[in-house]
C-alpha positions as CSV (number, residue, x, y, z in Angstrom):
1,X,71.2,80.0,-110.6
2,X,73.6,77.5,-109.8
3,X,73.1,74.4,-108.6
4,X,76.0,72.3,-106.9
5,X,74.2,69.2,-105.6
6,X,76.5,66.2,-105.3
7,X,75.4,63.6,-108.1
8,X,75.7,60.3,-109.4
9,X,74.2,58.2,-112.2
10,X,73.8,54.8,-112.1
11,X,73.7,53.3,-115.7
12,X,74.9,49.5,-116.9
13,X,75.9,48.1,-120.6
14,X,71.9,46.6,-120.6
15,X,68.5,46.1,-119.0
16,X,68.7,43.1,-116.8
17,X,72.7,44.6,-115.1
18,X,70.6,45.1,-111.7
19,X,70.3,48.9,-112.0
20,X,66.9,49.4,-110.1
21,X,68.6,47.0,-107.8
22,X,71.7,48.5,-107.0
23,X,70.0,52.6,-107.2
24,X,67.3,51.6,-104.9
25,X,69.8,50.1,-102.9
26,X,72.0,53.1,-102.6
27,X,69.4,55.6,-101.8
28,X,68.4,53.4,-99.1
29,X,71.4,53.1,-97.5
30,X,72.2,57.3,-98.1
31,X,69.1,58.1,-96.8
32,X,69.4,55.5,-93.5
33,X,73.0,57.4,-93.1
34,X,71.4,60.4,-92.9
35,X,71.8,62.3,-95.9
36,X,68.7,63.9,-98.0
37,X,68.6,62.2,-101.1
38,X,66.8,63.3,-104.1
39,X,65.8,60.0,-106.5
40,X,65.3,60.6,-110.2
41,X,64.7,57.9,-113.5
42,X,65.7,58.6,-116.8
43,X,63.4,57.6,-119.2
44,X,59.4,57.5,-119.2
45,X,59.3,54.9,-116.9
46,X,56.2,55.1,-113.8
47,X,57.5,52.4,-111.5
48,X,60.8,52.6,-110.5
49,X,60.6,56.0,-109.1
50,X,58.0,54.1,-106.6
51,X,60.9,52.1,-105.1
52,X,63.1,55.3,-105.0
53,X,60.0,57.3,-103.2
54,X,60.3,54.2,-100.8
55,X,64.2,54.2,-100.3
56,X,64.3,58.1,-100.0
57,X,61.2,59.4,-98.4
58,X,61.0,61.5,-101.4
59,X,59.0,61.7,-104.5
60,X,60.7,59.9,-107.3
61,X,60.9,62.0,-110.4
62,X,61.3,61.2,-114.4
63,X,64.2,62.8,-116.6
64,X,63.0,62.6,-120.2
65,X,64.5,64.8,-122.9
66,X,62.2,63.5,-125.6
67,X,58.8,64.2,-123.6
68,X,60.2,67.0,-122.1
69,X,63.5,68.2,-124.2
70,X,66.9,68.3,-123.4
71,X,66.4,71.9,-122.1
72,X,63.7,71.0,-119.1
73,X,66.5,68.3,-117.9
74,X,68.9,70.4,-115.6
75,X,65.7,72.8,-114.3
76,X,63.7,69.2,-113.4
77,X,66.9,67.9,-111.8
78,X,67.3,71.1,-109.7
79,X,63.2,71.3,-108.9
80,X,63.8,68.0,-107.6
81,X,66.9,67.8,-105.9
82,X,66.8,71.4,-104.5
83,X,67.9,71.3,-100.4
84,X,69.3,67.6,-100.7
85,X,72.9,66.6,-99.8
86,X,72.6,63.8,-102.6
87,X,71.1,63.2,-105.8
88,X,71.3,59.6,-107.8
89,X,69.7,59.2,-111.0
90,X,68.8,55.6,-112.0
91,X,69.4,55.4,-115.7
92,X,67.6,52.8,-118.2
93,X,67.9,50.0,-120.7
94,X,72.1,50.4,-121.7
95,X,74.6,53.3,-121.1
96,X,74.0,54.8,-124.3
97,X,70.3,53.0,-125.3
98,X,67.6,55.7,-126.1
99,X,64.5,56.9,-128.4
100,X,64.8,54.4,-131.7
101,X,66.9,55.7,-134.5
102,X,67.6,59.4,-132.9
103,X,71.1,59.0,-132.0
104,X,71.5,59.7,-127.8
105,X,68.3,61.6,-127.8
106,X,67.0,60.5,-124.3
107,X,69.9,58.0,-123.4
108,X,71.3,57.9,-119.8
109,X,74.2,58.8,-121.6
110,X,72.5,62.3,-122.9
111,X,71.3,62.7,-119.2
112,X,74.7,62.2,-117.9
113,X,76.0,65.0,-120.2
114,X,73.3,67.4,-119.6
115,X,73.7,66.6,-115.7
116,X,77.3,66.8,-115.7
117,X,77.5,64.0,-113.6
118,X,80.1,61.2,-113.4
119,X,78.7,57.6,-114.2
120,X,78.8,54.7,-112.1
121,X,78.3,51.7,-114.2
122,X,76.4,48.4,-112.8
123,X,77.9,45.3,-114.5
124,X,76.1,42.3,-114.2
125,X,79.4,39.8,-113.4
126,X,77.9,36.3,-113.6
127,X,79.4,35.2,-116.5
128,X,82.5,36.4,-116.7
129,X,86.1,37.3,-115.3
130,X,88.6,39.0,-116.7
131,X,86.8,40.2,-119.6
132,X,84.6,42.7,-117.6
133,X,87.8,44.9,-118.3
134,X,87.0,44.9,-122.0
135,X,83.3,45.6,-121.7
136,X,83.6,48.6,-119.2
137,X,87.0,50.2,-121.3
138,X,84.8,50.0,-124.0
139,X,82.0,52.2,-122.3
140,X,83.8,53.9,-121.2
141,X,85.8,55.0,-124.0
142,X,82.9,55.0,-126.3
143,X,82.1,58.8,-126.1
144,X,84.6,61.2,-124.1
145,X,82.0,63.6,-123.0
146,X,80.3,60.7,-120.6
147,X,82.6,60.2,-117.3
148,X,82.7,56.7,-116.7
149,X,84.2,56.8,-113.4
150,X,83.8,53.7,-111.8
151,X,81.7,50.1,-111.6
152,X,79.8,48.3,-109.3
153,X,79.8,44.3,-109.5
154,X,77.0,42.4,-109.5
155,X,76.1,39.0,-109.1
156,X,79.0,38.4,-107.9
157,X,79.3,34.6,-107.6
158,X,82.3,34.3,-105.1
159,X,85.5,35.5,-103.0
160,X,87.8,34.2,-105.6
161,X,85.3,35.8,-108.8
162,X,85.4,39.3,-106.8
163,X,89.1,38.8,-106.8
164,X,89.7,37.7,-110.6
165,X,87.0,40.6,-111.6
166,X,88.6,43.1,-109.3
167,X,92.4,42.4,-110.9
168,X,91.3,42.8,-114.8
169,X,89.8,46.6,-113.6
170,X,92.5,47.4,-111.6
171,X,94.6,46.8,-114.9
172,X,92.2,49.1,-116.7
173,X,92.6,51.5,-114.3
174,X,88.9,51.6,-113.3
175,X,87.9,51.7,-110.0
176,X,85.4,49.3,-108.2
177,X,83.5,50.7,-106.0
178,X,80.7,47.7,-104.5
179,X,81.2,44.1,-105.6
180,X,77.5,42.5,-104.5
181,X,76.6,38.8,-104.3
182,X,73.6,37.6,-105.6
183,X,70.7,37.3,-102.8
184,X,67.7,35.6,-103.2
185,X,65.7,37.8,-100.7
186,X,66.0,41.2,-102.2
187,X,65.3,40.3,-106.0
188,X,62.3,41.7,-107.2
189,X,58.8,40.3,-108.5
190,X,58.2,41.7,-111.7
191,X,54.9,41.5,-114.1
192,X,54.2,41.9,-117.5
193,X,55.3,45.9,-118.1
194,X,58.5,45.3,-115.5
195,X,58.3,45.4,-111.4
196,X,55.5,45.6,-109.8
197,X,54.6,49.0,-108.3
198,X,55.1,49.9,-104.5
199,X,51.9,50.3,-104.1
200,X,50.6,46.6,-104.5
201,X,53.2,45.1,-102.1
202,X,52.8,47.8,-98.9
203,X,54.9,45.6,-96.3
204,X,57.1,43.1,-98.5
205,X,58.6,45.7,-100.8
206,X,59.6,48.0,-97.5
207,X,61.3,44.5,-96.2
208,X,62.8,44.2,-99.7
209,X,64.3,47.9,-99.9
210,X,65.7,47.4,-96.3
211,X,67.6,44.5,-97.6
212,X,68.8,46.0,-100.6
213,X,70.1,49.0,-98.3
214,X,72.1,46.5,-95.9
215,X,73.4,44.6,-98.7
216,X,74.7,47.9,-100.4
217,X,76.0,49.1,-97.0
218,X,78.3,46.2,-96.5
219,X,78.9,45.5,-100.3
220,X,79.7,49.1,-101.4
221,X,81.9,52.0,-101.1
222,X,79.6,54.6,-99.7
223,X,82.1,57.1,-99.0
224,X,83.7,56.8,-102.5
225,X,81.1,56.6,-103.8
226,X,79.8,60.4,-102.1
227,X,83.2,61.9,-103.0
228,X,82.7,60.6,-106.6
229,X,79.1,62.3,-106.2
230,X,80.6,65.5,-104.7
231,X,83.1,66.2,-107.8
232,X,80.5,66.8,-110.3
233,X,80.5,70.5,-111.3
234,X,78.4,73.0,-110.4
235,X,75.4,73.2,-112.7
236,X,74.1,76.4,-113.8
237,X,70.5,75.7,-114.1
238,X,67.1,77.7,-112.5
239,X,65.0,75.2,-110.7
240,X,61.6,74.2,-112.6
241,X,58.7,75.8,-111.1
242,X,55.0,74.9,-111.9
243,X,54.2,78.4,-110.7
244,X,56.3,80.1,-113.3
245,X,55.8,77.6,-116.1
246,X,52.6,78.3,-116.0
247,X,53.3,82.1,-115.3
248,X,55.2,82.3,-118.2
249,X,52.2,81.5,-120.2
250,X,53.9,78.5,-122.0
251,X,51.3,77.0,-125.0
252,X,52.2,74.5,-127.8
253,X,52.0,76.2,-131.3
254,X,50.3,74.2,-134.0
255,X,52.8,72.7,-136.3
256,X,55.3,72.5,-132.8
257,X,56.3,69.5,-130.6
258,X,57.0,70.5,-127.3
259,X,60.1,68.1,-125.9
260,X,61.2,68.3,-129.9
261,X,65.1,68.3,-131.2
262,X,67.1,69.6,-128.7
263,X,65.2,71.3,-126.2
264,X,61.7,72.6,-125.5
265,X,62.1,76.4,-125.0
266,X,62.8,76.3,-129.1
267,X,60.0,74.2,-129.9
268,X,57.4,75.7,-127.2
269,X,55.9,79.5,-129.2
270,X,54.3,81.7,-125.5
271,X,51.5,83.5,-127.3
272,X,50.6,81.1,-130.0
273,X,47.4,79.9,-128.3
274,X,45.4,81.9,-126.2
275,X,45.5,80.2,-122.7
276,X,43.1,80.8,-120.1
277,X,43.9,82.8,-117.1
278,X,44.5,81.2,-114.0
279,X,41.1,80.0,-112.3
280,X,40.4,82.6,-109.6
281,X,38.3,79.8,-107.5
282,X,39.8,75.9,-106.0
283,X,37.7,73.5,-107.9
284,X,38.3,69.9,-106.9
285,X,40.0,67.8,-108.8
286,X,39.7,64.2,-108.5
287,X,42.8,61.9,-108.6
288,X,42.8,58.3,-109.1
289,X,45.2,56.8,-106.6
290,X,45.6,53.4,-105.4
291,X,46.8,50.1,-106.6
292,X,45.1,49.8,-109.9
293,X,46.5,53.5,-110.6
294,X,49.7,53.7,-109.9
295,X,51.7,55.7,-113.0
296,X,51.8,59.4,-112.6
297,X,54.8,62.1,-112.9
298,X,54.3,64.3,-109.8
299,X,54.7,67.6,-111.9
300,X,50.9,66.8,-113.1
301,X,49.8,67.2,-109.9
302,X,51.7,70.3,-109.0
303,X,51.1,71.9,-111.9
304,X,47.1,71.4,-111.5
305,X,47.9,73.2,-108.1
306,X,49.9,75.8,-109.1
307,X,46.7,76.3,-111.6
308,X,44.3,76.8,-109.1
309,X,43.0,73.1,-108.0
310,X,42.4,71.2,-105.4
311,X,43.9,68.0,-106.1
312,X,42.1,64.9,-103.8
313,X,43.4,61.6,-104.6
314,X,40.7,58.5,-104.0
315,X,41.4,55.1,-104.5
316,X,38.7,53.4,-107.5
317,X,38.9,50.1,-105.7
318,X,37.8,51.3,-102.4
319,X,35.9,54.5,-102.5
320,X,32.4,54.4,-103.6
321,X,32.2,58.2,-103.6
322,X,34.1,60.9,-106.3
323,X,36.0,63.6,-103.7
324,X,33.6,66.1,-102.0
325,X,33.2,69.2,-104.8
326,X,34.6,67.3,-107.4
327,X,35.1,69.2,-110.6
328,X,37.2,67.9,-112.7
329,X,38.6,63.9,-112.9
330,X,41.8,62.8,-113.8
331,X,42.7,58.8,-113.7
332,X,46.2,57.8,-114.8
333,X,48.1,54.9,-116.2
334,X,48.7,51.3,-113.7
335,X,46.9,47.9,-113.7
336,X,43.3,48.0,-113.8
337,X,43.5,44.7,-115.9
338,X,44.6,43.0,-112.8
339,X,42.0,44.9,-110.6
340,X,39.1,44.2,-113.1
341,X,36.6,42.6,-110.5
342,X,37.1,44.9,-107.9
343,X,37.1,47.9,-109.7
344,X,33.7,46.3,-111.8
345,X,32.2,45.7,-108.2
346,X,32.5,49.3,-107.6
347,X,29.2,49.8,-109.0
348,X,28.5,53.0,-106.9
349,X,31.9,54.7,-107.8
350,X,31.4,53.4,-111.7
351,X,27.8,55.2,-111.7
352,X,29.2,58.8,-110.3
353,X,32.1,58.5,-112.8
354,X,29.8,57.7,-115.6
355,X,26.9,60.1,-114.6
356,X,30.0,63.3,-114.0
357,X,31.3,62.5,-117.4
358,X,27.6,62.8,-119.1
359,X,27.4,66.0,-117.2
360,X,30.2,67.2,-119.2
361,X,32.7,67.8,-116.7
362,X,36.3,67.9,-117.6
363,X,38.2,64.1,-117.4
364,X,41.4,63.3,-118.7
365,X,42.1,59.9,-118.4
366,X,45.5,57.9,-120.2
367,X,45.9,54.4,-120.5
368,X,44.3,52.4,-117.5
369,X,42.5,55.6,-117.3
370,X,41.2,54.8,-120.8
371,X,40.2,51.1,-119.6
372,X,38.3,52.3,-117.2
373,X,35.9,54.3,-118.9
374,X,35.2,51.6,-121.1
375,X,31.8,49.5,-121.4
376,X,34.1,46.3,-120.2
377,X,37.3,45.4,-119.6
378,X,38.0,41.8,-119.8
379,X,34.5,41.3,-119.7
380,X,33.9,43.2,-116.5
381,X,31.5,46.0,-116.5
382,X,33.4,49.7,-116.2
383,X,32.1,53.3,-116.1
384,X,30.6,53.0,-119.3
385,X,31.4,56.4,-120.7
386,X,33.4,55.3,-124.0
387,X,31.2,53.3,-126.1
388,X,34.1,50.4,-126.5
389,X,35.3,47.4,-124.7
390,X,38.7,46.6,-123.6
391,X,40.8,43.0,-122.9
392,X,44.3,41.7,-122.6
393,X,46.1,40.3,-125.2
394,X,49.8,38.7,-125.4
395,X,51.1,41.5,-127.6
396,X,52.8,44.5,-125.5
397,X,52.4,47.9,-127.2
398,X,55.6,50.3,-126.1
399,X,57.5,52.8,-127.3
400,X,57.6,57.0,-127.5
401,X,55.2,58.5,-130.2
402,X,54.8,61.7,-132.0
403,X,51.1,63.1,-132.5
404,X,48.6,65.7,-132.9
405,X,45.6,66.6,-131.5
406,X,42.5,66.1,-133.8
407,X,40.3,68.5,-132.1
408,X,39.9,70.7,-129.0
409,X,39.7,68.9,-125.9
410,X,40.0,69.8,-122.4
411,X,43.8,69.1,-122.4
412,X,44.4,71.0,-125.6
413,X,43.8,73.2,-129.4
414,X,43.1,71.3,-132.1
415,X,46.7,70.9,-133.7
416,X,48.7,71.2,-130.5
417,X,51.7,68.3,-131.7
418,X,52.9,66.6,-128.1
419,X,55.3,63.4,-127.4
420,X,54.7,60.8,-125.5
421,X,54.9,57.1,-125.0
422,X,52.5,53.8,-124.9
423,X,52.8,51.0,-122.6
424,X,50.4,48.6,-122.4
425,X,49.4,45.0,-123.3
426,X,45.8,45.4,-123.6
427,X,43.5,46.8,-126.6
428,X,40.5,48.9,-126.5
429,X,37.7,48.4,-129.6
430,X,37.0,50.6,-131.4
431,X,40.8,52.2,-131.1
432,X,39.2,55.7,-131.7
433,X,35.9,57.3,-131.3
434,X,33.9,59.9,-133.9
435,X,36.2,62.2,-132.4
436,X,39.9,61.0,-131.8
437,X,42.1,62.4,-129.2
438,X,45.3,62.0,-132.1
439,X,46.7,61.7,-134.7
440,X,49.5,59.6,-134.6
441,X,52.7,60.7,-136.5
442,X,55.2,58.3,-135.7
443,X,55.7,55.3,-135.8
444,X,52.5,55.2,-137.5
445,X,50.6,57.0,-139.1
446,X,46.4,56.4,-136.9
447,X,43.9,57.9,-135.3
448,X,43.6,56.9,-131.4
449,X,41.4,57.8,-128.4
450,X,38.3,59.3,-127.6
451,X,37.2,63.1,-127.3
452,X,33.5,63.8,-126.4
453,X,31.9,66.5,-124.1
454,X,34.6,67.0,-121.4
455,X,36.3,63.7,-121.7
456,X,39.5,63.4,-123.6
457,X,40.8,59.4,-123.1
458,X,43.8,57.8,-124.6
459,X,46.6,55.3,-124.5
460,X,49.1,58.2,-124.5
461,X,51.1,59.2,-121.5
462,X,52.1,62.4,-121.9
463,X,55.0,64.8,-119.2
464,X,52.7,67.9,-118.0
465,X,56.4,69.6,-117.6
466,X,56.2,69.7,-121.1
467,X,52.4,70.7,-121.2
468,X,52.0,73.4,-119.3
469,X,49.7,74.4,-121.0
470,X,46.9,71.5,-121.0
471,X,47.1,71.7,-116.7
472,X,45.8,75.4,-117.2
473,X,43.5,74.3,-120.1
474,X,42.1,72.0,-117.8
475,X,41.4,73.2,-114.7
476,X,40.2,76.6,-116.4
477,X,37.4,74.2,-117.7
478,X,36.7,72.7,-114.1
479,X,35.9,76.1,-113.0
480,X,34.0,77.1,-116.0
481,X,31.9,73.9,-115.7
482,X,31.4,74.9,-112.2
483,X,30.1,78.1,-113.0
484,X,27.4,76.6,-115.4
């Protein structure tokens, strides 16, 4: 199938250029234009695609060739983009930054490529003039397969510096297509793993993105910038679909990393494992939502659907009741370190959780999910399932890893190798339990998380795109455990 969706990514030479700015900015003002814009992030990354959800009205989505592999990139793209008039991708860290010591293996720059979508890069202009010409030629020039077609200035600290940086690129021969100043009122508050998500800052971040739009409306080239979209080439890719990922019978082969080398079809073996059939009944699966649990890709959730679940989001910090029918729990990555009391003064939600988990229902929980289950987390009674306490520390944890799982779990066969990533400043003791969730591979060789009964808790966020797999594994459980 081809898909011929206008595109654009958004990149800059480093983290701190203003791309989450300017992206944000641009789908805003699209999307208040009229258009239907589809927002995706390259990289692992749970809290950007909040502010793009917010700009677009859409659900931000992830592009990660190593979680997924480079072959799931176009199919995600198209899944997510399919019926819109626009797509921008918001790239991260530099143009050609990715995983540590594998070459472009999940750069914006290898997303650009797979995309074959022209580059707008976002140069942070504050400290200098005339040189700006030299840093873009060089990106530009660096690696002919990535179209560098244009830039967009920012921080722009006057008239007279918009002119002096507008003269050096029109020497290059690049075109310009925004020059923004530096504003005050649409910077962003950030914390101590990058912005904080949309969903703790309800009315001030909406204010914020409706600035952003009207200072990219009036600082920005939108209509260059849509014709620069529309010449991207048609992209002959099939559009994801939970229903035949899952259809297809897609397991991970011990010995096999799914999102491995250069794409995950090669890597992924169909009748390796035996997978469960799909679960002929809708068991109930619980979703933690709210504040304190914030970071999850949206292809978990349709892929637990397409599997047979009822998905029910509830908010830890407010509901003192697990979804009606509740079968099955899953509680994903976010804050819970900053929610501790509230989430500790949940006593009625902490019991249920604690008393379905000793039950032996199915519960996947990764990295605030983790916290959560602990005895304690900063000293503030949890759910008490894991026998191990949790706290902050000043050291931040981040980075992909390889690993393995240790034993069968609700998510997967002992031996099943995945990718993911860790992002977290806290530390949970002990770092495993008599039956670990992985093995690490690299960077490290550990052992990490906990597996006992139906719960399998870790620091590791996985991409269920690449998993298929474990959302069939586990809701096949929910309805067995029903059954019992």
């Amino acid at each position: 199938m081809v898909t011929a969706v206008p595109r654009l990514v958004i990149a800059a030479p480093s983290s701190g250029s203003g791309k989450t700015t300017v992206a944000t900015g641009l789908m805003a003002a699209f999307t208040a234009a009229g258009l239907k814009v589809s927002p995706h992030k390259v990289g692992p990354d749970y809290i950007d695609p909040g502010y793009h959800a917010l700009a677009t009205g859409r659900v931000g989505r992830n592009l990660d060739s190593y979680l997924c592999g480079t072959e799931l990139i176009a199919p995600l793209f198209a899944h997510g983009a399919r019926g819109c008039d626009l797509a921008l991708v918001e790239g991260v860290m530099g143009l050609y930054d990715g995983a540590s010591g594998q070459g472009e293996l999940a750069s914006t720059a290898q997303i650009a490529k797979l995309l074959r979508a022209p580059v707008v890069l976002v140069v942070d202009a504050s400290s200098q003039a005339r040189s700006v010409a030299a840093l873009v030629h060089g990106f530009a020039s660096w690696d002919p397969q990535v179209r560098v077609a244009g830039v967009i200035l920012n921080k722009v600290g006057s008239d007279r510096h918009e002119e002096l940086l507008r003269d050096a690129l029109d020497e290059a021969g690049v075109p310009v297509f925004g020059a923004l100043r530096r504003v005050p009122q649409v910077s962003q508050p950030s914390r101590h793993l990058g912005l904080i998500p949309v969903a703790e800052r309800s009315a001030e971040v909406v204010e914020s993105v409706a600035a952003l739009a009207e200072q990219v409306r009036q600082g920005c080239d939108l209509e260059g910038l849509r014709a620069l979209a529309r010449s991207a080439p048609a992209l002959d890719a099939e559009p994801w679909s939970p229903d035949t990922a899952l259809d297809a019978g897609l397991a991970a082969a011990p010995g096999k990393t799914p999102g491995a080398g250069h794409g995950a079809g090669a890597e992924i073996a169909a009748s390796a494992v035996s997978v469960p059939s799909r679960a002929g009944r809708n068991p109930v699966v619980a979703l933690a939502a709210g504040p304190a649990f914030t970071f999850s890709y949206a292809e978990q959730t349709e892929l637990l659907t397409a599997a047979g679940a009822e998905v029910v989001p509830f908010d830890p910090l407010h509901d003192e009741q697990l979804p009606d029918g509740t079968r099955g729990l899953v509680i994903g990555g976010g804050f819970p370190e900053v929610y501790a009391p509230d989430l500790s003064a949940n006593e009625a939600l902490r019991k249920t959780v604690a008393d379905l988990a000793a039950g032996g229902a199915p519960v996947a929980a990764e990295c605030a999910g983790l916290l959560y289950l602990a005895r304690s987390l900063d000293g503030q009674p949890m759910c008490g399932v894991l026998d191990a306490e949790a706290r902050m520390t000043e050291r931040l944890t981040l980075g992909y890893r390889e690993a393995v799982a240790v034993s069968d779990s609700v998510l997967a066969q002992a031996g099943t190798r995945v990718r993911g990533h860790e992002f977290h400043r806290t530390v949970i003791e002990p770092g495993a339990g008599a039956v670990p969730a992985w093995g690490m591979h690299a960077p490290e060789r550990r052992v990490e998380g906990f597996v006992h009964q139906g719960v399998h808790a870790s620091y590791l966020h996985t991409h269920a795109a690449a998993l298929p797999f474990a959302a069939r594994r586990f809701v096949e459980r929910c309805t067995q455990w029903t059954a019992q």
